[in-house]
N, C-alpha and C positions, 0 to 999 in steps of 0.2 A: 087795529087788527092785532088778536092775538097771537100768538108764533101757531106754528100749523099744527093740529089736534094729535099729531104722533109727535107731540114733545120735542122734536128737533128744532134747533135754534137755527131759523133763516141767516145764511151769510148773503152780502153782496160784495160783489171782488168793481173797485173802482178804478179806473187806467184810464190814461192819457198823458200828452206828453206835457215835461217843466213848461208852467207857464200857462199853464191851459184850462187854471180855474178847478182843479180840484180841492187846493185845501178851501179855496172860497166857498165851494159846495157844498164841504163839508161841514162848515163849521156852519155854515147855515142851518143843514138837517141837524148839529146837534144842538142847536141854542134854539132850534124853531120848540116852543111848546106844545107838542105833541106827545108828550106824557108819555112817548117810548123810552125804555133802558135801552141805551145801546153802545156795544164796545169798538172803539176802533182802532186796529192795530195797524200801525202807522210802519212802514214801509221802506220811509223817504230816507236814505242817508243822505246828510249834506244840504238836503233840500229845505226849503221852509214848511216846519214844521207847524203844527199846530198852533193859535198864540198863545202860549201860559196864560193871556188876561182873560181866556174860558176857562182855566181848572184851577181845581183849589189849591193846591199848590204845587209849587214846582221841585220835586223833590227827583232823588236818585231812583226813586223806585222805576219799576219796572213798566207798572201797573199805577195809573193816578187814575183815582175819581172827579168827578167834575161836579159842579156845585148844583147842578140837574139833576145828578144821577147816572148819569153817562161815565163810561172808563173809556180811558184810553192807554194804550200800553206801544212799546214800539220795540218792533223785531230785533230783539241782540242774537237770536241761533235760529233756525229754522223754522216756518210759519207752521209745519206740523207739530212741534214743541209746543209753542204758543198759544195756540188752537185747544192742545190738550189740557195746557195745565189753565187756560180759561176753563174748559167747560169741568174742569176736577175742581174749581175755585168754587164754580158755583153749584155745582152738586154739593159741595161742603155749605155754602148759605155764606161765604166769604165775599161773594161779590155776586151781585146784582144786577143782570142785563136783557135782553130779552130778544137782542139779535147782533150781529157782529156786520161791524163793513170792515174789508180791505183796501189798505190804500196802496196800490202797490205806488215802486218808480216809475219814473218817465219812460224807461227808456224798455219796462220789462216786457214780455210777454206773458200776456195771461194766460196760456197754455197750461205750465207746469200746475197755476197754484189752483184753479180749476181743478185739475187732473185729481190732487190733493185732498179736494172732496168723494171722489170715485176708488179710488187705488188702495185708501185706506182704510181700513175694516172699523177702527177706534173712531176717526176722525166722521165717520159715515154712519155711525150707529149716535150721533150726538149733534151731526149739523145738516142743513139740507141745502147745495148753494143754490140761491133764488135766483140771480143773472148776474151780468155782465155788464157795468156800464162804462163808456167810454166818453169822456170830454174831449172836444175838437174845437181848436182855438183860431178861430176861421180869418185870424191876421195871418197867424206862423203856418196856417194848416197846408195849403199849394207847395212853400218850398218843403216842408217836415214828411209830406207824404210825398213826394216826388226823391226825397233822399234819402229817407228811413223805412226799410222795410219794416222795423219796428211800429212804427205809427199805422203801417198800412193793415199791420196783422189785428191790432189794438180795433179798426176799425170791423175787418172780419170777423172776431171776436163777438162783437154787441149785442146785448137782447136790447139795450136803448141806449142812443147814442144824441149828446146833448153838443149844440154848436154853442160856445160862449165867445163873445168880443164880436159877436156880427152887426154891434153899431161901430167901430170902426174900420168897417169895410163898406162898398157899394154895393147897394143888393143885389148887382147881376153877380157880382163875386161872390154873393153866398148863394144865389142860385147856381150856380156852375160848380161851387163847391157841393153842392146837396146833391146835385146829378151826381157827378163823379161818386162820391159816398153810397149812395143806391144801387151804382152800377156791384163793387164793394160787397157790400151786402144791404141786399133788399129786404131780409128778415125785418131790420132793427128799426123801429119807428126812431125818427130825427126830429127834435125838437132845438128851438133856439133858447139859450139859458143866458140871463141879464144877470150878472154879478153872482151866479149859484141860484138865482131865483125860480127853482122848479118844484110844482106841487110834488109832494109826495108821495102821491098814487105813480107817480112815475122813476120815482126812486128804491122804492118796496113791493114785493110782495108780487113780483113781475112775474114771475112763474117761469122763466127763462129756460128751467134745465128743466120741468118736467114733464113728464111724457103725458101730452094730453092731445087731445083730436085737433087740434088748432093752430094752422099750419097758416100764419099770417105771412101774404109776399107782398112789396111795394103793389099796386096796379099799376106805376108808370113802370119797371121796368119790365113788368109783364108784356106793355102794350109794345112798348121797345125792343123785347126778344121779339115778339111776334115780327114787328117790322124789319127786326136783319133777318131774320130766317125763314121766312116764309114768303120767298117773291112772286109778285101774281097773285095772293089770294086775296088781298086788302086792298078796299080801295083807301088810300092815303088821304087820310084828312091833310087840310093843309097845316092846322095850327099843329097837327103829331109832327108834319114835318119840319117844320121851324123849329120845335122845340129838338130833333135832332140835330139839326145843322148850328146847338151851341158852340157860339165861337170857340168857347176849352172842350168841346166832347168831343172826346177820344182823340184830343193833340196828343196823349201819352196814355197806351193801355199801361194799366195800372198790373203788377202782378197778385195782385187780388183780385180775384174773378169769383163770380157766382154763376148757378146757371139754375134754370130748372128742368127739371122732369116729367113730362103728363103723360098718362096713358088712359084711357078706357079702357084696354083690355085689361084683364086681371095678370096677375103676377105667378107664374109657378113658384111656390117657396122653398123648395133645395135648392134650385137652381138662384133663386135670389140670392139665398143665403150665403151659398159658395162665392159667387159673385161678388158680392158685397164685404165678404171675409176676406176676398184675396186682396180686393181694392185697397184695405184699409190696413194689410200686411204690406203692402207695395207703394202706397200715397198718404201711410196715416201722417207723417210727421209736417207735410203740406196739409192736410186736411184739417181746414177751421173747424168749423161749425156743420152740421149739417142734418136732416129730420127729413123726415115721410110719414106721410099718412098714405096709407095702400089699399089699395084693394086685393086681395088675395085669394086664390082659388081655394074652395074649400072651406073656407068662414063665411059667416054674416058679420063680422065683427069688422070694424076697420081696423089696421094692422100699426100701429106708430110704431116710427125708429127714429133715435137721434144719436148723435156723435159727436166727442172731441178729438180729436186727432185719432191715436190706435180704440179709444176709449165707445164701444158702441152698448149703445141697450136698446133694448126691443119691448113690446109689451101689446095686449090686444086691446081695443080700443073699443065705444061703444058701438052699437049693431048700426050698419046703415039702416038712415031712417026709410019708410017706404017711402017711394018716389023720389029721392033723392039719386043723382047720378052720382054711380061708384065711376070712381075717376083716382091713379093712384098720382100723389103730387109730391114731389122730391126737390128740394133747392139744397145744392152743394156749396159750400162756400170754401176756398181755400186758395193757396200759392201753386199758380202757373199747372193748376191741374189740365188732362190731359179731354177737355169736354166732349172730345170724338170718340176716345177710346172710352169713356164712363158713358155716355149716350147710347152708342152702339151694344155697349154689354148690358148696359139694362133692358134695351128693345131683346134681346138673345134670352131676355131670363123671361119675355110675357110667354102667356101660358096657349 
């Protein structure tokens, strides 16, 4: 895959907590031959870093090439520093790369450095962030997400989220970890990673941030909302209910929650708008992740929005096709949001 026809060099920001199989990931993508340049600017203070027995050598610089073609440079001042004077390197033909991953720490949130791609006029006319992945180290994962809000945000966060070390656990343990994580966020397809072992189509080119009609939710935890909230209309299969009554679901609501949104009716769009603008002056800094495809009075066009915390954009989206049901669908992801008062005011904003 080329980098994307408007010249922007694809980032992908990587997070998960110490321990949890990111540099092993990494250094997989960068020794796999796949014939990509790719830079990675490394994050980790303290942490185990890259092995020098990948780059050519280990020198004071800032900035090492590796014997592939790959650079790797690691954060001494700010990740918007960095960011800049990569892509000023290789506008000059000084270094050679064709996309960038971030490694951030274990313990960060990937809020800010997201943000970092939006906020910045420099940084946003030079890079496009592609997604968000997060490793979950499905030994440490139970106690790490039950004590670290960090780890839980890292999970809400995800356009794909990779389970590694889930041969030394019992598969009901990594099933009970998968549910939990879905409930989390349903957006992020969950894959299990052996040693870093994942193809690459799932590492790149994810399309995470961009605004496109394709609003992927789990089906299990769709089938799941339906059966808390809708009593009486379903008849309960038995195997949906067994799979609710996992021995860990819901021992501990998680303060990461998701929810979604449906409507048939169409949307009045002031009223969304305002709506939508107050919520994320009032809930952005709780507010993960979150996207819509709508239907909205007044267009043919379906309507996308997506969000990082204060950070929203909007954009109009291809025409609904004929005979397709306009249906507007919205999944929120964030910390201990308020799903009554966001439910209720978007039933207030249909037209």
């Amino acid at each position: 895959m080329s980098s994307p026809a408007n010249g922007l060099i694809p980032a992908t920001i990587l997070t998960g907590f110490l321990g949890s199989g990111k540099t092993t990931l990494l250094k997989r993508v960068l020794t796999e031959a796949h014939g990509q340049k790719i830079a990675v600017i490394e994050n980790e203070f303290g942490e185990e870093n890259i092995d020098t027995d990948i780059l050519v050598s280990d020198t004071n610089e800032q900035i090492i090439q590796m014997s592939n073609g790959c650079v790797c440079c690691t954060i001494r001042e700010d990740l918007r520093t960095t960011l800049s004077d990569l892509a000023a390197k290789r506008r000059k033909g000084e270094l050679d790369f064709e996309r960038v991953v971030i490694e951030t720490t274990g313990l960060a949130d990937p809020g800010p450095v997201a943000q970092t791609f939006f906020m910045d006029d420099e940084i946003a006319e030079s890079y496009l962030l592609d997604s968000i992945l997060t490793l979950v180290d499905a030994k440490h994962a139970e106690a790490q997400l039950d004590t670290r809000q960090e780890a839980r945000m890292q999970v809400g966060f995800a356009d794909q989220i990779f389970v590694s070390k889930s041969d030394l656990v019992e598969p009901a343990a990594v099933d009970a970890l998968v549910h939990r994580i879905k409930h989390m966020n349903p957006r992020a397809p969950i894959q299990t990673a052996h040693f870093g072992e994942v193809a690459l189509s799932k590492v790149f080119d994810l399309r995470g941030f961009n605004l496109n009609a394709k609003l992927e939710i789990d089906p299990d935890f769709l089938k799941a909302d339906d059966h808390d909230h809708h009593h009486g209309h379903e008849h309960h299969d038995h195997e949906h209910g067994e799979h609710c009554d996992h021995p860990h679901h819901h021992a501990h609501e998680d303060d990461v929650k998701s929810f979604v949104f449906r409507s048939d009716k169409p949307f009045n769009p002031a009223k969304l708008e305002d709506f939508l603008g107050a919520i994320v002056q009032v809930y952005g800094p709780k507010m993960l992740r979150y996207k819509g495809v709508l239907h909205m009075k007044g267009t043919d066009k379906k309507v996308i929005f997506q969000g990082v915390h204060q950070m929203m954009g909007s954009d109009l989206g291809p025409k609904w096709m004929p005979g397709e049901k306009k249906q507007s669908k919205m999944v929120f992801i964030g910390i201990d949001l308020p799903k009554d008062v966001l439910m209720q005011g978007l039933e207030g904003c249909l037209a």
